[in-house]
N, C-alpha and C positions, 0 to 999 in steps of 0.2 A: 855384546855378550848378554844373554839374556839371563833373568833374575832364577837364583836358585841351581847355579852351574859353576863351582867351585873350580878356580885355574889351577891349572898344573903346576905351578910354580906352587902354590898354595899345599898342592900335597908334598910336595918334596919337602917344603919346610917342614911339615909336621911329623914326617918320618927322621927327619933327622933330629928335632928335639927328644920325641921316643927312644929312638938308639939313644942322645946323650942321657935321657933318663936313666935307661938301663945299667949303664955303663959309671954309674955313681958307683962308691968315689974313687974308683981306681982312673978313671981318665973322664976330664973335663974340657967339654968344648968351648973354646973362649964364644963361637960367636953366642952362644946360649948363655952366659956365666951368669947374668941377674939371674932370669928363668930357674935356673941350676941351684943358685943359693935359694931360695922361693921354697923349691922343691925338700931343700936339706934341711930347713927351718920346718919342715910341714913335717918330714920324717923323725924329728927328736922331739918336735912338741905330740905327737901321737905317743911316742915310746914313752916320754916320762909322766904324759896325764892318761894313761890309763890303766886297766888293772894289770896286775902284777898274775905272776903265772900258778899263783895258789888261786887267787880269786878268778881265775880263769877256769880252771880245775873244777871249783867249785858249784860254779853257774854250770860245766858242762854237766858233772853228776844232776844237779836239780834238774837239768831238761833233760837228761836221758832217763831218767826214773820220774818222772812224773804222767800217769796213766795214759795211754792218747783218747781224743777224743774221738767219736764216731764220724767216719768221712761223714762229710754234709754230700747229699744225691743232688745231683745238678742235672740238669734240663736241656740239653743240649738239641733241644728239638727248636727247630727254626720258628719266629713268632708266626703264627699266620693271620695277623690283622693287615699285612699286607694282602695277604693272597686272597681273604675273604672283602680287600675291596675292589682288590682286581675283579673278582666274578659278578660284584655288586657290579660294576661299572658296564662290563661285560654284558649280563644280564639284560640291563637297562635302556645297553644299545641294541640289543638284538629285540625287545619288544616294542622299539621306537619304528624299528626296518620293519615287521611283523606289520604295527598298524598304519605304516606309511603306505606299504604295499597292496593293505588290504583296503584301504580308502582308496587308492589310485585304481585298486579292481571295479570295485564297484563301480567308481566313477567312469571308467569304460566302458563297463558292461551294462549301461542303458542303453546303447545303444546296438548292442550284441543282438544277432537273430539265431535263430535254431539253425544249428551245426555249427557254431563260430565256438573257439576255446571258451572263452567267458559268457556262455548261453548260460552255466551250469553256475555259475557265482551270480548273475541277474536270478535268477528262479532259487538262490538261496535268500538270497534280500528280500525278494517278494514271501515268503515265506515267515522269514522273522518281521517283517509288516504287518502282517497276518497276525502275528501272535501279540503283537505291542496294540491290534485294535480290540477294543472293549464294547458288548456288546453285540446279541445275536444277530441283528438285523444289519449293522455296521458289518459285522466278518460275510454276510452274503453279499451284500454291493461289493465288497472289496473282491470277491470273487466270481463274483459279472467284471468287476474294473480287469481282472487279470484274464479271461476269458475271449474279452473285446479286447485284448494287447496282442491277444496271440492272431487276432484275426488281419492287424493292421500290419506283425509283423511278414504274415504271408501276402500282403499286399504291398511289403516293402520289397520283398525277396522275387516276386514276379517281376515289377520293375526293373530291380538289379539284371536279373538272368532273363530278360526279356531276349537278349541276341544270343541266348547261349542253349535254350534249350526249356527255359524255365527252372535251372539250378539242381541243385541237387534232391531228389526225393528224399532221403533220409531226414531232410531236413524240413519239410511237408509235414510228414508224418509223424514226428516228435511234435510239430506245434498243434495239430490235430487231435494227438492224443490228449497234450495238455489242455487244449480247447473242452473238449470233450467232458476232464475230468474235473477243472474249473467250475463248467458252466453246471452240471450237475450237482456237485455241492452247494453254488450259490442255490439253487433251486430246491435243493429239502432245505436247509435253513430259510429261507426266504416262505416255502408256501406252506410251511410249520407255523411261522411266524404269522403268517397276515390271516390262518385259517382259525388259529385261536385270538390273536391280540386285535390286529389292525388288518381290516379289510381291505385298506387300501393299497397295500404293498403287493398282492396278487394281480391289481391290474397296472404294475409297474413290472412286476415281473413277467406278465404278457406284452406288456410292449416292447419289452426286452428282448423276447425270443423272438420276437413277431420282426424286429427290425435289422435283427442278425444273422435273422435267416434270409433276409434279404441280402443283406453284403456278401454272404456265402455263397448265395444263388449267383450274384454276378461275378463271385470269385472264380468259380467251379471249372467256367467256361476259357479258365486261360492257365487251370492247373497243369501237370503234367498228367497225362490217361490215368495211372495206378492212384496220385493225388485226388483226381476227379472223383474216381472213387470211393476214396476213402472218405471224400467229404460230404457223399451222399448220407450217409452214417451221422455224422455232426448235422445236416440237414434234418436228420428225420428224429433225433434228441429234441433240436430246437422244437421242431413240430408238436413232442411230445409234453412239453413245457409247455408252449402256450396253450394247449389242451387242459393240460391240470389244472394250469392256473384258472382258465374260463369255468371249469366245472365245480371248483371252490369257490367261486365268487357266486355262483348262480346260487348255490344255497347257503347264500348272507345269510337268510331268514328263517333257515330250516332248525328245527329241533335241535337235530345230529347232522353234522357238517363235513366232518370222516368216517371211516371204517374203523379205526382204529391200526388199518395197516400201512404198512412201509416199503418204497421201494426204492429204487435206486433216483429219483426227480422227487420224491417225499411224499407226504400223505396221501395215501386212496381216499377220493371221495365215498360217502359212503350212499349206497346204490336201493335203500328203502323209500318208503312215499316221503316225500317231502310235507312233516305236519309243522305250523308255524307256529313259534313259541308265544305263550301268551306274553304280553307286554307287562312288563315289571309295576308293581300298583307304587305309582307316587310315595313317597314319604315325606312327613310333614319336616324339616327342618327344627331342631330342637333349640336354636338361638334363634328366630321365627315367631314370636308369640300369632297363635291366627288373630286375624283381623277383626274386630267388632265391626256393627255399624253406627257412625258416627249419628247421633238423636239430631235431628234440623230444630230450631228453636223457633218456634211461633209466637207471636207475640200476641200479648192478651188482648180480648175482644173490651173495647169499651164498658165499663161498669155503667149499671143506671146507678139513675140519682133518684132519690125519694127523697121529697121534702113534705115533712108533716106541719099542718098549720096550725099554729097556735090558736086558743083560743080568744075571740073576739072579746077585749074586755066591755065593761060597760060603759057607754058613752055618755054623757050629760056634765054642764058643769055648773046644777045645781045642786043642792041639799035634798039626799033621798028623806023620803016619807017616814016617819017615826023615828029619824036621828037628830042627836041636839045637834050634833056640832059636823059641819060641810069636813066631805072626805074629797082629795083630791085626786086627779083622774092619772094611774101610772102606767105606762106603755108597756108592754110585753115581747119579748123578743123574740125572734123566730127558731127554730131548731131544726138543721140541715143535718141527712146522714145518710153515707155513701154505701152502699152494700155492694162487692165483688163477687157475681157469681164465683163456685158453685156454693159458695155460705149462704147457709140459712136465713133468714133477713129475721129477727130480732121481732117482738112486739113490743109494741112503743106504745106507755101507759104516759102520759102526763097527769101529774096528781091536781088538785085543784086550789088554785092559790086562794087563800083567806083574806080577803079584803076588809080592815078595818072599817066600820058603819056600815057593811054587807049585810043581808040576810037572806039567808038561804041558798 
């Protein structure tokens, strides 16, 4: 019998204790009689410990005369911290499905061609690619990259419907269009850019068209008739491209490089003489001190030497004439002096020594 399943036996006992309850004290069931006395002991110990029927009396007057208080307003509105996590949860899971499914788009739709369901979720990607690149010259290549996709995809779709007819036109002529309106925008961004900034983006956007009008030329031949068509049109764009771009380049050097006007492949060359601008006059660098020229040091020519002779004293080593007493004979020294062009050379007096017993 399992827990929490009360036997029948079980209730019949308890219905017959209740009768013998009831049934106090005119008739007592022996098999109850402890139970019974329990019960009798419980009923006079209430009667004699409690109040008496004045203090009964009394307690009813104070509660019925005492003011009532204001019902308290109760809230009987179910909590909703449940229901507001149900929707949290809810919520959570449906923007989990949202970007699960929309990763799994994309992720098929690379390889989507024009007329397939997800052609129109590839060409939203490209799109927000577009918008996440930074930078004029980057957004034009990115839209030659999208230009030359449409062209590879009509060279996927030939393939495909090669035994079928060459596929569906509709789907031609959506990637044509977008060919079309791709390769035009890269082209005023692109020969905007290289007509004022950098020159050299113009003969990349010549080689651009120049080489895409080739694959379309061999594309043409295996279109379907109304495609062929339509892609003489995209032929003669291309055309018109590498036209502009060769007549912006030619005047790197001119004065005026545009018209100032605009069309749908970008700047009009502009159509005056071609005068060439003077060439901007050097500036000297302000952390650049200019250059002196360094002095070469030559070294000096030989100084003469002059040497002045003293003079001869006199010679003898006897006793001059008219002196008492013999004077002895003192050598004289010689005096050497160096003069350095271009100084002046000095006049050299030697005074005349006095020779004790000399005269004259």
């Amino acid at each position: 019998m399992g827990r929490g399943i009360t036997p029948l036996w079980r209730h019949r006992q308890r219905e017959q204790f209740a009768r013998a309850v009831d049934a106090l004290p005119e008739d007592t069931d022996p098999a109850f009689a402890d139970e019974l006395a329990v019960v009798t002991l419980l009923r006079e110990a209430a009667a004699t410990s409690g109040p008496d029927e004045a203090t009964r009396a009394r307690m009813r007057e104070r509660v019925l005369g005492a003011s009532p208080s204001p019902p308290t307003k109760v809230d009987r509105r179910r909590p909703r911290s449940g229901a507001h996590g149900r929707l949290a949860v809810a919520l959570a899971a449906a923007l989990c499905l949202v970007f699960s499914l929309a990763g799994m788009s994309l992720l098929l739709s690379r390889d989507a061609l024009p007329g397939d369901a997800l052609y129109g979720v590839k060409r939203t990607a490209e799109s927000a690619s577009l918008g996440l690149t930074f930078g004029e010259e980057s957004k034009g290549y990115k839209r030659l990259e999208f230009a030359a996709a449409r062209v590879s995809e009509m060279e996927t779709m030939v393939d495909r419907y090669r035994d079928s007819g060459g596929g569906p036109l509709g789907g031609y002529l959506t990637a044509l269009a977008d060919f079309d309106a791709d390769a035009a925008a890269g082209s005023r961004v692109l020969a905007a850019f290289g007509s004022g900034s950098d020159r050299r983006v113009l003969g990349s956007l010549r080689d651009w068209a120049t080489s895409h009008a080739a694959r379309l030329g061999d594309l043409r031949g295996r279109l379907p008739a109304d495609a062929a068509t339509r892609a003489g049109v995209s032929a003669d764009l291309l055309g018109r491209i590498a036209q502009r771009a060769t007549d912006l380049g030619a005047r790197e050097h001119c004065g005026t490089v545009t018209s100032g006007q605009f069309d749908e492949i970008g700047p009009v060359p502009a159509t005056d003489d071609c005068v060439v601008a003077p060439p901007a006059a050097p500036t000297a660098s302000a952390t650049e001190p200019p250059s002196a020229p360094v002095p070469t040091a030559t070294p000096p020519a030989a100084a003469p030497t002059t040497t002045a002779p003293a003079p001869a004293p006199p010679t003898g080593g006897g006793t001059t004439p008219g002196t008492a007493n013999p004077t002895p004979t003192l050598p004289l020294p010689s005096v050497t002096v160096t003069v350095t062009p271009p100084v002046q050379l000095p006049t050299l007096s030697l005074p005349s020594l006095p020779l004790p017993g000399l005269t004259g």
